[in-house]
PDB file of N, CA, C and O in Angstrom:
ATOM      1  N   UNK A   1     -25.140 115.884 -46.060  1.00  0.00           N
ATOM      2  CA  UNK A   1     -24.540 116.744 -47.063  1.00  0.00           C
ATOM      3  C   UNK A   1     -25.607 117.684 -47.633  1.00  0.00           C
ATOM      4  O   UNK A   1     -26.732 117.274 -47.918  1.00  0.00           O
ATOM      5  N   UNK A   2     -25.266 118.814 -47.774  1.00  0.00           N
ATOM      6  CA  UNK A   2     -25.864 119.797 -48.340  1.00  0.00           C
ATOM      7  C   UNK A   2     -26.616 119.346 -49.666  1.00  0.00           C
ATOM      8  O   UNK A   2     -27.760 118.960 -49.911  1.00  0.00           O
ATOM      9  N   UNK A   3     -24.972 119.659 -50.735  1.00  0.00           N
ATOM     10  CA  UNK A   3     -25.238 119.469 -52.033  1.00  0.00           C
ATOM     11  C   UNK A   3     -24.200 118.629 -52.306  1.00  0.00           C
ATOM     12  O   UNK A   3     -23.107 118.594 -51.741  1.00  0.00           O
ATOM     13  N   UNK A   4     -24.668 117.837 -53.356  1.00  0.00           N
ATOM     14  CA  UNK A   4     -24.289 116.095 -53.472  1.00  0.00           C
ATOM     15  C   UNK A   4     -24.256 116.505 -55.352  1.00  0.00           C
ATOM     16  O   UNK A   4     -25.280 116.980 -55.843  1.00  0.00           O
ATOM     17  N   UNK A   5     -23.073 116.274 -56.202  1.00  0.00           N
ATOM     18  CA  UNK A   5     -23.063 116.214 -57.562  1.00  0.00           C
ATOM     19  C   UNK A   5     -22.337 114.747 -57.869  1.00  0.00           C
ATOM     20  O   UNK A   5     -21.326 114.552 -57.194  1.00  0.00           O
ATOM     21  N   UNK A   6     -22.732 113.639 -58.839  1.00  0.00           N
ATOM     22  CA  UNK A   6     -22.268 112.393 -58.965  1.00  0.00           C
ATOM     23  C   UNK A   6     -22.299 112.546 -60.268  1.00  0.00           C
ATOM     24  O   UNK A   6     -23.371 112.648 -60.863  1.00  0.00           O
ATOM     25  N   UNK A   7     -20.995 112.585 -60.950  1.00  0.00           N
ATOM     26  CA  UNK A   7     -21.024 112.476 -62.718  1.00  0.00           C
ATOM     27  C   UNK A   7     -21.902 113.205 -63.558  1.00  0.00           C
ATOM     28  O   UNK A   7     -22.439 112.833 -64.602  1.00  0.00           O
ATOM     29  N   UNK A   8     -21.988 114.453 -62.881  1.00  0.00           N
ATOM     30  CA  UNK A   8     -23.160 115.453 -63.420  1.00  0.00           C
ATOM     31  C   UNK A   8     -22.485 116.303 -64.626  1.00  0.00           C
ATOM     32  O   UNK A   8     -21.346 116.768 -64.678  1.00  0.00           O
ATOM     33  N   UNK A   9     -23.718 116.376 -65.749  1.00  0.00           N
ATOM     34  CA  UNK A   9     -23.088 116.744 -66.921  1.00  0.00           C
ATOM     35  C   UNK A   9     -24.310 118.170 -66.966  1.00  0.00           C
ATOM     36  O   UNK A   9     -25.530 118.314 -66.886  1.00  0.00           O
ATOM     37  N   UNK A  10     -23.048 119.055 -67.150  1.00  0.00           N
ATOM     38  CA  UNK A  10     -23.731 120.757 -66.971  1.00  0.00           C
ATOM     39  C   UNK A  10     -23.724 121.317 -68.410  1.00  0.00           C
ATOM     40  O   UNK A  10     -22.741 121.429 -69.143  1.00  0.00           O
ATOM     41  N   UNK A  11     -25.223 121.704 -68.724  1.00  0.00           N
ATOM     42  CA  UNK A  11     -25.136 122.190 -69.895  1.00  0.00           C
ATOM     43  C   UNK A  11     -25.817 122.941 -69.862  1.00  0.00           C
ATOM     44  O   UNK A  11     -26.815 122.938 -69.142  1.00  0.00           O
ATOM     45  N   UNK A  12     -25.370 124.149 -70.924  1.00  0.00           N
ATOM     46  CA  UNK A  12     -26.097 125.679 -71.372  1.00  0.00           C
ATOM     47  C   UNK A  12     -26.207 125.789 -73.051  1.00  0.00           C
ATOM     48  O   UNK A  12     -25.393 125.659 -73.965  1.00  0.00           O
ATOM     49  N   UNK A  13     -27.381 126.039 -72.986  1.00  0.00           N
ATOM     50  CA  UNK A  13     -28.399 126.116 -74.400  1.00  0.00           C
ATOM     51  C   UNK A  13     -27.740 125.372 -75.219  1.00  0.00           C
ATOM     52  O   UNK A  13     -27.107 125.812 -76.180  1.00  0.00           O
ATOM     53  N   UNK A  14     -27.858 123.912 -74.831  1.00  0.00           N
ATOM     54  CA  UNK A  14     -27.289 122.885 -76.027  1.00  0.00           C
ATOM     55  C   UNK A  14     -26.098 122.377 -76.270  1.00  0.00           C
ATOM     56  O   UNK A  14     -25.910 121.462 -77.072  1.00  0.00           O
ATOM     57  N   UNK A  15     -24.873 123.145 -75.340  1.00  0.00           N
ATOM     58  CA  UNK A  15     -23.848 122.784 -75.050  1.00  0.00           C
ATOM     59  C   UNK A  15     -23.216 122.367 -74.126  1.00  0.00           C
ATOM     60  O   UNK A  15     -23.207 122.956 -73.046  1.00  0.00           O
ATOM     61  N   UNK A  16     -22.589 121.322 -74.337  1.00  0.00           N
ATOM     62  CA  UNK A  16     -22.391 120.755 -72.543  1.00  0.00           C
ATOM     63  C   UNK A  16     -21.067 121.880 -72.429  1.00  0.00           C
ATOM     64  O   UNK A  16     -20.323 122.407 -73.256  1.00  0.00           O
ATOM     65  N   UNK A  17     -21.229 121.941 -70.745  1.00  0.00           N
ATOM     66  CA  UNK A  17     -19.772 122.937 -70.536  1.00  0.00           C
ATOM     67  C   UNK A  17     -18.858 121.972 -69.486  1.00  0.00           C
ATOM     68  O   UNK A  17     -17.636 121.841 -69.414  1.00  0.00           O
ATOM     69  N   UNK A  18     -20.146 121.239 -68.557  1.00  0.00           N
ATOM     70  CA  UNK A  18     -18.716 120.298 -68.127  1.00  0.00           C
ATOM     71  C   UNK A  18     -19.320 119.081 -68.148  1.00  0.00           C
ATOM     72  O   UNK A  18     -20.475 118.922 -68.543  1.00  0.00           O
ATOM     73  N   UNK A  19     -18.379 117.916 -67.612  1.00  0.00           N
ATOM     74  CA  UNK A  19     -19.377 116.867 -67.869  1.00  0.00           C
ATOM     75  C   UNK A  19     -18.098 115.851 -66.615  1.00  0.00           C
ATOM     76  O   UNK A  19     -16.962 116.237 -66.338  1.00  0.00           O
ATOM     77  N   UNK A  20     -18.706 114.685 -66.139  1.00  0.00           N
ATOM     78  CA  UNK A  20     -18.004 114.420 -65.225  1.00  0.00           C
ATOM     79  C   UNK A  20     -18.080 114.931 -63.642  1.00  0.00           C
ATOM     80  O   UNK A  20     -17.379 114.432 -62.762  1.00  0.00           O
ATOM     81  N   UNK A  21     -18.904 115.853 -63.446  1.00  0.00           N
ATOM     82  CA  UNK A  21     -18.752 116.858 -62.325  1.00  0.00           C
ATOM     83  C   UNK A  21     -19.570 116.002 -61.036  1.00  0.00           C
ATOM     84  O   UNK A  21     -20.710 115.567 -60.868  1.00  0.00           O
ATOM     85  N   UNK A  22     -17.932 116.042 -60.021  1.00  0.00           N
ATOM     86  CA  UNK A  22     -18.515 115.198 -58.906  1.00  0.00           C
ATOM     87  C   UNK A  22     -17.768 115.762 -57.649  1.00  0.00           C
ATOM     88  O   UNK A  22     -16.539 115.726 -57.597  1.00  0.00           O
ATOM     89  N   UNK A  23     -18.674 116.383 -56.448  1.00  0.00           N
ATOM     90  CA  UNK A  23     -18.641 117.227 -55.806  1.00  0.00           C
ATOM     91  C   UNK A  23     -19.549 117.599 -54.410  1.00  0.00           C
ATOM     92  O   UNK A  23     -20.726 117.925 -54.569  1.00  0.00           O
ATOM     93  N   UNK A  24     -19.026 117.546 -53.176  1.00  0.00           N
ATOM     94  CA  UNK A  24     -20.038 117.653 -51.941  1.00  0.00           C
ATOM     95  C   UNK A  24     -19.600 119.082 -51.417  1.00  0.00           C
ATOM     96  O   UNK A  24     -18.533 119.672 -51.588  1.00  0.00           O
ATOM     97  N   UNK A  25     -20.261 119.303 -51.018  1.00  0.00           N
ATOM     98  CA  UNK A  25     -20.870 120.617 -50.216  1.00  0.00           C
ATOM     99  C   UNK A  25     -21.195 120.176 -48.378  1.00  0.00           C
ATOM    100  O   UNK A  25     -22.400 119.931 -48.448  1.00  0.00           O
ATOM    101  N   UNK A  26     -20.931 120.027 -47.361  1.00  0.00           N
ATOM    102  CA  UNK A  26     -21.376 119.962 -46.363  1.00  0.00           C
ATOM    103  C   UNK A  26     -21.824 121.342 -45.768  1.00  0.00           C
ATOM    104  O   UNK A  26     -21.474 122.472 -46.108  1.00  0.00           O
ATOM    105  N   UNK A  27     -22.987 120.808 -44.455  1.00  0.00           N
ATOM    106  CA  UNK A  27     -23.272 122.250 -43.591  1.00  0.00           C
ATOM    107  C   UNK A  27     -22.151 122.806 -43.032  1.00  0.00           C
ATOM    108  O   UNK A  27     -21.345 122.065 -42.469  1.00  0.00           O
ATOM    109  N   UNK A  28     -21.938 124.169 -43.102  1.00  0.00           N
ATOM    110  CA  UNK A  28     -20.380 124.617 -42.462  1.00  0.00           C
ATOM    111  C   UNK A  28     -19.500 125.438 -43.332  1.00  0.00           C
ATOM    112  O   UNK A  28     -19.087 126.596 -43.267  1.00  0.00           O
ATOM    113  N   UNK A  29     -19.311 124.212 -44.377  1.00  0.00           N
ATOM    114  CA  UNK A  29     -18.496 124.911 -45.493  1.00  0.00           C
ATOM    115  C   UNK A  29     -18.945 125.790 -46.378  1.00  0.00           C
ATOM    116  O   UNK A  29     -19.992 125.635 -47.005  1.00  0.00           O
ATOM    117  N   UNK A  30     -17.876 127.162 -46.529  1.00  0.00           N
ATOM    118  CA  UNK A  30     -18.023 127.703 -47.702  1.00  0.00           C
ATOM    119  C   UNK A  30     -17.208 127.235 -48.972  1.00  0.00           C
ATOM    120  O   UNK A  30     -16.240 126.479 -48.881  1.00  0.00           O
ATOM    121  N   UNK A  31     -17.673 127.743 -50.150  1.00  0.00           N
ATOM    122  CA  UNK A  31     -17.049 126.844 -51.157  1.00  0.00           C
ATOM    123  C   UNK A  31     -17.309 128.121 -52.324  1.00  0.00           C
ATOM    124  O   UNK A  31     -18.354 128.655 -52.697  1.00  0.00           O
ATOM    125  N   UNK A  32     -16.370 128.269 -52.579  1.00  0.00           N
ATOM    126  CA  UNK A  32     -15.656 129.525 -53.649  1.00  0.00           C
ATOM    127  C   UNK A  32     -15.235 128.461 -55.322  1.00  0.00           C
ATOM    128  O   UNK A  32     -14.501 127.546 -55.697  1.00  0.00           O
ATOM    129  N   UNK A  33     -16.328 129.423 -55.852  1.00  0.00           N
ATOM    130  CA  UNK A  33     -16.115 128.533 -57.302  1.00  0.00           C
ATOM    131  C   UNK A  33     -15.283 129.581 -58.352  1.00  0.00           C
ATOM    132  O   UNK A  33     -15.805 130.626 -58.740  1.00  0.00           O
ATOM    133  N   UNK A  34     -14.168 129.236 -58.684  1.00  0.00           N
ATOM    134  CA  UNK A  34     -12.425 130.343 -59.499  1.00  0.00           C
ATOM    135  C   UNK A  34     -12.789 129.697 -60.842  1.00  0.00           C
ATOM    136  O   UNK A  34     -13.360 128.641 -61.113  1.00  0.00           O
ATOM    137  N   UNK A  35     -12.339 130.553 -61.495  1.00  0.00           N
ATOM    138  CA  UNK A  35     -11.873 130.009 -63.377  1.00  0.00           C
ATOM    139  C   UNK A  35     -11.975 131.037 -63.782  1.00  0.00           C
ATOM    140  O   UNK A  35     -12.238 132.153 -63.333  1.00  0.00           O
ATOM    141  N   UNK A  36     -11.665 130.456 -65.036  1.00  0.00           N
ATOM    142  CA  UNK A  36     -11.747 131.163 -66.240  1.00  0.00           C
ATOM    143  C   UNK A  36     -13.051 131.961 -67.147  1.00  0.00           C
ATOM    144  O   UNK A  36     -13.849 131.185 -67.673  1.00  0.00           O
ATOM    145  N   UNK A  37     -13.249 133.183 -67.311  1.00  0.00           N
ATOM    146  CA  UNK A  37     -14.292 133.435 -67.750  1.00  0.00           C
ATOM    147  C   UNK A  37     -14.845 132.154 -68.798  1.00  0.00           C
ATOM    148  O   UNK A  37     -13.956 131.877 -69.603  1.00  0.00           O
ATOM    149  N   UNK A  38     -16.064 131.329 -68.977  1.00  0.00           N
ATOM    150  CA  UNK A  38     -16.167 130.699 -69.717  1.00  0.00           C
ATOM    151  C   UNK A  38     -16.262 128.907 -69.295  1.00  0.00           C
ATOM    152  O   UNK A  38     -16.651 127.997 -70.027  1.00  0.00           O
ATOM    153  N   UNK A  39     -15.844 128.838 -68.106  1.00  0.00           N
ATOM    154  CA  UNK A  39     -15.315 127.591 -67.716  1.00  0.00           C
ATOM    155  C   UNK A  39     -16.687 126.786 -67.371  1.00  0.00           C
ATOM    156  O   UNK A  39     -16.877 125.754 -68.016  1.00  0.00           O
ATOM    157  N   UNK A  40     -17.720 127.198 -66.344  1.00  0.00           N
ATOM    158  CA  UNK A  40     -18.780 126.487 -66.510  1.00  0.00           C
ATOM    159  C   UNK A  40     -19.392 127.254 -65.039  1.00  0.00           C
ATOM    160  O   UNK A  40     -20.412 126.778 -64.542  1.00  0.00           O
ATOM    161  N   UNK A  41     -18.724 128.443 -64.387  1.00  0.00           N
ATOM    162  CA  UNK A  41     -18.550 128.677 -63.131  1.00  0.00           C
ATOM    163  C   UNK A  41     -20.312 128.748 -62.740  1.00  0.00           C
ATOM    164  O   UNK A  41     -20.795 127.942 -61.944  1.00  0.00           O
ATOM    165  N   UNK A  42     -21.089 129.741 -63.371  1.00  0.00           N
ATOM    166  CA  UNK A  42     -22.252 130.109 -63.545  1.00  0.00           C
ATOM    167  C   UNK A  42     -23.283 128.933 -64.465  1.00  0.00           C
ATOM    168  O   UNK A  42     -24.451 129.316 -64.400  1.00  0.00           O
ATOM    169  N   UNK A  43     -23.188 128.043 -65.025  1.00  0.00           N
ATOM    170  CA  UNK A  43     -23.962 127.417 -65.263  1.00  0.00           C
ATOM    171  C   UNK A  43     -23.958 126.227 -64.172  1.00  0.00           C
ATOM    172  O   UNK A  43     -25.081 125.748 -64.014  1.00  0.00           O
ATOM    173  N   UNK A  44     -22.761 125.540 -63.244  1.00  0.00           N
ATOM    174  CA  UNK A  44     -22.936 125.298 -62.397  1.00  0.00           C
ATOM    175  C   UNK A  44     -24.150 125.428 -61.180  1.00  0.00           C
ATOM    176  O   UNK A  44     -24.845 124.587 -60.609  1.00  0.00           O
ATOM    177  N   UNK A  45     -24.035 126.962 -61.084  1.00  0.00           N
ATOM    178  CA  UNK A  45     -24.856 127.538 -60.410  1.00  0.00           C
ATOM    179  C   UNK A  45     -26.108 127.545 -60.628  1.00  0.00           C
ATOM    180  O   UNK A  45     -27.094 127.314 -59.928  1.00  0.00           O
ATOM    181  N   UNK A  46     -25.954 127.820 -61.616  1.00  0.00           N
ATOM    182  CA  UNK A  46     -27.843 127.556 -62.282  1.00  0.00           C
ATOM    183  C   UNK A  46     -28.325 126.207 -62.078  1.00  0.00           C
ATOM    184  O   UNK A  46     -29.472 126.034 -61.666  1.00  0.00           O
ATOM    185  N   UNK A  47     -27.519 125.192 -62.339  1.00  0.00           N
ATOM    186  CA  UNK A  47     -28.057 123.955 -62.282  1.00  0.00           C
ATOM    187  C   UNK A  47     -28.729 123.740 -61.276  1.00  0.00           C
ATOM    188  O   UNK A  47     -29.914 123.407 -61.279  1.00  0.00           O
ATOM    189  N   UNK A  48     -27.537 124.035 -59.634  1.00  0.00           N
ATOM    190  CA  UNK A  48     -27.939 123.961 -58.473  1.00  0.00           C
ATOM    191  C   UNK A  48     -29.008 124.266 -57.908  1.00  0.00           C
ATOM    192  O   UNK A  48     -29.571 123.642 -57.008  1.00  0.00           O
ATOM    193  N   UNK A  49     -29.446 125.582 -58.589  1.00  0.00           N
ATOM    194  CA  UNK A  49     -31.155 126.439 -58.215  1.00  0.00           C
ATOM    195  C   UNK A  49     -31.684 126.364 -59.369  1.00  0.00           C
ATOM    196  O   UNK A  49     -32.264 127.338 -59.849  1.00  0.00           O
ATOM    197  N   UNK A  50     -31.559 124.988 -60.132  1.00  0.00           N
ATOM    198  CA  UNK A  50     -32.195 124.435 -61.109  1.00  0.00           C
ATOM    199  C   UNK A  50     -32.881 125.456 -62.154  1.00  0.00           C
ATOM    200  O   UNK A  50     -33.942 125.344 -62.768  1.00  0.00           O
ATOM    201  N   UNK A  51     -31.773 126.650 -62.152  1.00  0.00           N
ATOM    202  CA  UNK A  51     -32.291 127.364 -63.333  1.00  0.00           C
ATOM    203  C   UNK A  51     -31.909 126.786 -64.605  1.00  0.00           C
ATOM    204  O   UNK A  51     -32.470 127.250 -65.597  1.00  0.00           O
ATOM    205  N   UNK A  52     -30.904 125.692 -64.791  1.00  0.00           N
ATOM    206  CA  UNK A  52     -30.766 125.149 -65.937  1.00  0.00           C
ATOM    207  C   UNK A  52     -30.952 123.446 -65.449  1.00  0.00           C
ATOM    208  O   UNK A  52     -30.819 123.368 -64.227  1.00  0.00           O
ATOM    209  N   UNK A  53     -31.236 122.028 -66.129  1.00  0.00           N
ATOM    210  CA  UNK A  53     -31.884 121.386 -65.593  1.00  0.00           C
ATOM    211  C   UNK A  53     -30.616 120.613 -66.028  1.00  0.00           C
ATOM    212  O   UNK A  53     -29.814 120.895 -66.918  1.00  0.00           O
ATOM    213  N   UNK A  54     -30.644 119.402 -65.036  1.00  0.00           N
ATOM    214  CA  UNK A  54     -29.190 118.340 -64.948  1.00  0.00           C
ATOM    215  C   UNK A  54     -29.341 117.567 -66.250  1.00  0.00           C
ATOM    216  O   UNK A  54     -30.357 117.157 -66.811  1.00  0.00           O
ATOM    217  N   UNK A  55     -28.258 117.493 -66.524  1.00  0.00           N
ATOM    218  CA  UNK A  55     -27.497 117.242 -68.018  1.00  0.00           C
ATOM    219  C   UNK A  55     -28.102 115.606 -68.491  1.00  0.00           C
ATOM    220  O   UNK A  55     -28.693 115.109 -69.450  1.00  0.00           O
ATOM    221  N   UNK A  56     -27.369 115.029 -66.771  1.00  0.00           N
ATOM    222  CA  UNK A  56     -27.040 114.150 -66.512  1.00  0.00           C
ATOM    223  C   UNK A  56     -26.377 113.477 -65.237  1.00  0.00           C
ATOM    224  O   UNK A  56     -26.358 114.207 -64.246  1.00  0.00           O
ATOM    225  N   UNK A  57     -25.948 112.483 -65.122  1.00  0.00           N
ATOM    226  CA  UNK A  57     -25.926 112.321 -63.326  1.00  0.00           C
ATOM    227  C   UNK A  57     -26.562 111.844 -62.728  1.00  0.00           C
ATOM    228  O   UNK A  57     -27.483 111.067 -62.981  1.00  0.00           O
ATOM    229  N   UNK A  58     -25.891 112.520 -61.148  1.00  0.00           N
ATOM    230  CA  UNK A  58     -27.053 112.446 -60.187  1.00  0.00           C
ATOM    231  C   UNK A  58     -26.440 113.918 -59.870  1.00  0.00           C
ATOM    232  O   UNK A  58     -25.371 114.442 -60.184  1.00  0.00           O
ATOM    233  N   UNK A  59     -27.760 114.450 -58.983  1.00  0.00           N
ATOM    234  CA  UNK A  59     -27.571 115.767 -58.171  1.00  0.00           C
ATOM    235  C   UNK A  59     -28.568 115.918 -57.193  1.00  0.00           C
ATOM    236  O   UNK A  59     -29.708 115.527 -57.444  1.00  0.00           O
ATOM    237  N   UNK A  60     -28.301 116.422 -56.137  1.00  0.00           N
ATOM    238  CA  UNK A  60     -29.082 116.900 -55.191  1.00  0.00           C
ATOM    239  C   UNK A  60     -28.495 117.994 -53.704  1.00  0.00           C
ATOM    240  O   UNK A  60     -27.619 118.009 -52.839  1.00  0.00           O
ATOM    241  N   UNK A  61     -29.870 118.929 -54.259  1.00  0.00           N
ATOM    242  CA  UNK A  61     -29.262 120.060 -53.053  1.00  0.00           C
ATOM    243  C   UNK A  61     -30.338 120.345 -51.878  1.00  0.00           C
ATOM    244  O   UNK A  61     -31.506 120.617 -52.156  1.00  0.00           O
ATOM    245  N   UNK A  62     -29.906 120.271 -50.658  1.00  0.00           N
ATOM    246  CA  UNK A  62     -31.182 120.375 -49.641  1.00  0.00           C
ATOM    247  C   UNK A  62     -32.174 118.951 -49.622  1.00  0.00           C
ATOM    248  O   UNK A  62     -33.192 118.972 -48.930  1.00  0.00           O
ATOM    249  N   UNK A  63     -31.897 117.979 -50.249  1.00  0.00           N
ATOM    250  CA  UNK A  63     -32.504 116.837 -50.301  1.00  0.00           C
ATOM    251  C   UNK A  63     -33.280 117.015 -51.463  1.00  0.00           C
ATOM    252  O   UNK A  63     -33.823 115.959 -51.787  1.00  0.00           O
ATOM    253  N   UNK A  64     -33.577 118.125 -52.339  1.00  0.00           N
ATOM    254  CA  UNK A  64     -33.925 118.087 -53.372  1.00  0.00           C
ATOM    255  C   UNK A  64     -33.377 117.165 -54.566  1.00  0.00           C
ATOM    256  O   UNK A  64     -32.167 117.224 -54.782  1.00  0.00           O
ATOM    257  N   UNK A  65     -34.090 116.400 -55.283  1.00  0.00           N
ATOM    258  CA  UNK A  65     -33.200 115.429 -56.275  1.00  0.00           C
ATOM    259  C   UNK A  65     -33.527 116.406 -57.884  1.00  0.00           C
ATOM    260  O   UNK A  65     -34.558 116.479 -58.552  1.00  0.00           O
ATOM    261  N   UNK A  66     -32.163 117.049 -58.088  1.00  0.00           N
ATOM    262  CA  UNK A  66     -32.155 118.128 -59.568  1.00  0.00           C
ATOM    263  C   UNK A  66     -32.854 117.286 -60.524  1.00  0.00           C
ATOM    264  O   UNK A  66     -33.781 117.861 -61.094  1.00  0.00           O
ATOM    265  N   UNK A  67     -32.583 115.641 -60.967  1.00  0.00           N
ATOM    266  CA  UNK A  67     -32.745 115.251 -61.705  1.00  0.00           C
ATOM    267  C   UNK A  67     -34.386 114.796 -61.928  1.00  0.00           C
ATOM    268  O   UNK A  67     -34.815 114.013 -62.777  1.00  0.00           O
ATOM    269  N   UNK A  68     -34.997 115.389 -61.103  1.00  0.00           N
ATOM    270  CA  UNK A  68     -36.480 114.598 -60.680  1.00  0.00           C
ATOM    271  C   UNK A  68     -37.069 115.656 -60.247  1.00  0.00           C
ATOM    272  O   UNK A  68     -38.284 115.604 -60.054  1.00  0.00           O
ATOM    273  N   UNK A  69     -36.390 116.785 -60.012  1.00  0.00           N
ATOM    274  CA  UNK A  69     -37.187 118.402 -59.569  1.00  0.00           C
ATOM    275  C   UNK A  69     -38.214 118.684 -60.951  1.00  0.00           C
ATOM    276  O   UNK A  69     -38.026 118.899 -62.148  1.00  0.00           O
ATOM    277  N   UNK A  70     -39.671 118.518 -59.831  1.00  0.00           N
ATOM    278  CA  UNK A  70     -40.877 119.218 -60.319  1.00  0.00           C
ATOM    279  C   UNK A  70     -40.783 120.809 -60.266  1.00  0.00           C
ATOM    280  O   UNK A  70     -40.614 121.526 -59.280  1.00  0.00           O
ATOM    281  N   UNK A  71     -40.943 121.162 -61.626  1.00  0.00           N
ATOM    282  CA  UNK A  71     -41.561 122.908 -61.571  1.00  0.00           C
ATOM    283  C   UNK A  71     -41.834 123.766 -60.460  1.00  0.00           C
ATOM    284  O   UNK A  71     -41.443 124.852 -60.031  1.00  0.00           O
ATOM    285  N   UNK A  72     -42.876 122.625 -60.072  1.00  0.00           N
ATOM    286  CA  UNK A  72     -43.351 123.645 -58.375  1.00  0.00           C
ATOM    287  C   UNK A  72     -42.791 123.690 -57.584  1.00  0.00           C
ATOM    288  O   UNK A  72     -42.865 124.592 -56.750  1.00  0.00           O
ATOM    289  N   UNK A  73     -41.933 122.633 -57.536  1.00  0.00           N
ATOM    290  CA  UNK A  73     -40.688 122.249 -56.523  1.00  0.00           C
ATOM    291  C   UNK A  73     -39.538 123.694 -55.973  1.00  0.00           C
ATOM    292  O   UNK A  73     -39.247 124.237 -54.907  1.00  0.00           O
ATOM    293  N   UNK A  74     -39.108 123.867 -57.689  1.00  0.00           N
ATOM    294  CA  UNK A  74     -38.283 125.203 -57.474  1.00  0.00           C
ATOM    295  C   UNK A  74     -38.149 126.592 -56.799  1.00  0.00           C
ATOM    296  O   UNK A  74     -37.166 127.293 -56.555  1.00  0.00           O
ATOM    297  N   UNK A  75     -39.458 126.746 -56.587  1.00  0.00           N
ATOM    298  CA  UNK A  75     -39.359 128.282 -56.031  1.00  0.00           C
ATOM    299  C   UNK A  75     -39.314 127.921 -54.608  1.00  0.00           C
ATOM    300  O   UNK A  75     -39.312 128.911 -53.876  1.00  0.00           O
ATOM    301  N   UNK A  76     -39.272 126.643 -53.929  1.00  0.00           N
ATOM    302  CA  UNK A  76     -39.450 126.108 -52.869  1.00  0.00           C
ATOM    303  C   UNK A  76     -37.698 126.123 -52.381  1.00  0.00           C
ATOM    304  O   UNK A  76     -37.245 126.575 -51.329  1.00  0.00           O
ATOM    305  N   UNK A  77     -36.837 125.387 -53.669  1.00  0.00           N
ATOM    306  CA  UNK A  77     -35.738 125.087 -53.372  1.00  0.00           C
ATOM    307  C   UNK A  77     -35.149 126.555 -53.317  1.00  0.00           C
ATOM    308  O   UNK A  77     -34.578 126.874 -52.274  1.00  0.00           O
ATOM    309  N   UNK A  78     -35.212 127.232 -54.070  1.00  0.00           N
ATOM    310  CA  UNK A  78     -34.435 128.728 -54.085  1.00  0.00           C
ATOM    311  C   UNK A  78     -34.790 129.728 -52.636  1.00  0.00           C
ATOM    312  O   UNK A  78     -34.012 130.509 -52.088  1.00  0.00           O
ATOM    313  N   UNK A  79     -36.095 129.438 -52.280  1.00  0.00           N
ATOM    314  CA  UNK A  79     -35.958 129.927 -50.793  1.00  0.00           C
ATOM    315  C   UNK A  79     -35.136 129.713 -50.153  1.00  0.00           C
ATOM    316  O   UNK A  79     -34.585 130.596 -49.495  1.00  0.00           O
ATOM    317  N   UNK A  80     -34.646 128.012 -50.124  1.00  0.00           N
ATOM    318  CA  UNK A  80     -33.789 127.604 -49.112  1.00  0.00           C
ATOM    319  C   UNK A  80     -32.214 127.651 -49.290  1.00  0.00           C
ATOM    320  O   UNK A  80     -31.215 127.230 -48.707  1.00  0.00           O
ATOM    321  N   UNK A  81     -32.520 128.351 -50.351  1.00  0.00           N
ATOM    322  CA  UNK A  81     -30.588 128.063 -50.447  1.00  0.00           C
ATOM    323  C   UNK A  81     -30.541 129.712 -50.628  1.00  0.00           C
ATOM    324  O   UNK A  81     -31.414 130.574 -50.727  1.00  0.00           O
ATOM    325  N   UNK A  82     -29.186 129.722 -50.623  1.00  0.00           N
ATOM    326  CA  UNK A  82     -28.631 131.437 -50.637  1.00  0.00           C
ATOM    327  C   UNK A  82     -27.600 131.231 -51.485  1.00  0.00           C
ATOM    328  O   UNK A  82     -27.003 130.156 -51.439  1.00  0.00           O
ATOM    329  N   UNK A  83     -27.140 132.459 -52.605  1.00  0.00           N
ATOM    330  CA  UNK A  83     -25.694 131.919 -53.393  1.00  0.00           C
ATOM    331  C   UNK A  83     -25.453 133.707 -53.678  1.00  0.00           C
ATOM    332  O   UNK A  83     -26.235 134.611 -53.972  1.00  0.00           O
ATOM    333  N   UNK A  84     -24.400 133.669 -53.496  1.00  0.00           N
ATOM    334  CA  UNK A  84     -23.932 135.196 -53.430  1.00  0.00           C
ATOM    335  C   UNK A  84     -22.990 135.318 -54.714  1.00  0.00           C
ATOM    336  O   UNK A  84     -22.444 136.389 -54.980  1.00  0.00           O
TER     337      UNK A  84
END
C-alpha cells in the first residue's frame, strides 16, 4: 500500500478538522478527494506531505511513518510523492 491512514486525527492550527480518518491508497489507484469548502480536504493533504504533523493515529505514506517523520526526512518524502 501506498498510503495507509488508521484512526488518524487531522488537525489545522489547533483545531481538529477530522478525527477517525481511516483510509488506503494502493499503487494504481487514483483517488479524488470532494467536499465541502471547509471539510478537511486540504489539511488532509498536508498531513500526507507532512506539512501539518499527525494529530493522532497511525499514518504512513511511501513507507514513511507520519507519526515518527524526522524533519530531514520530509523533503525526502515530498520528492517521492506527487499531488495535483
Amino acid at each position: 500500500m501506498l498510503v495507509v491512514l488508521k484512526e488518524a486525527k487531522i488537525s489545522h492550527e489547533k483545531v481538529t478538522t477530522l478525527s477517525d480518518v481511516n483510509f488506503t491508497v494502493d499503487e494504481g489507484e487514483f483517488v479524488y478527494l470532494i467536499g465541502k469548502v471547509g471539510s478537511g480536504k486540504s489539511s488532509i493533504l498536508k498531513t500526507l506531505y507532512a506539512e501539518l504533523p499527525l494529530g493522532g493515529g497511525t499514518g504512513e505514506v511511501l513507507g514513511y511513518n507520519l507519526a515518527k517523520m524526522k524533519q530531514r526526512r520530509i523533503a525526502e518524502l515530498r520528492r517521492q510523492t506527487g499531488i495535483v
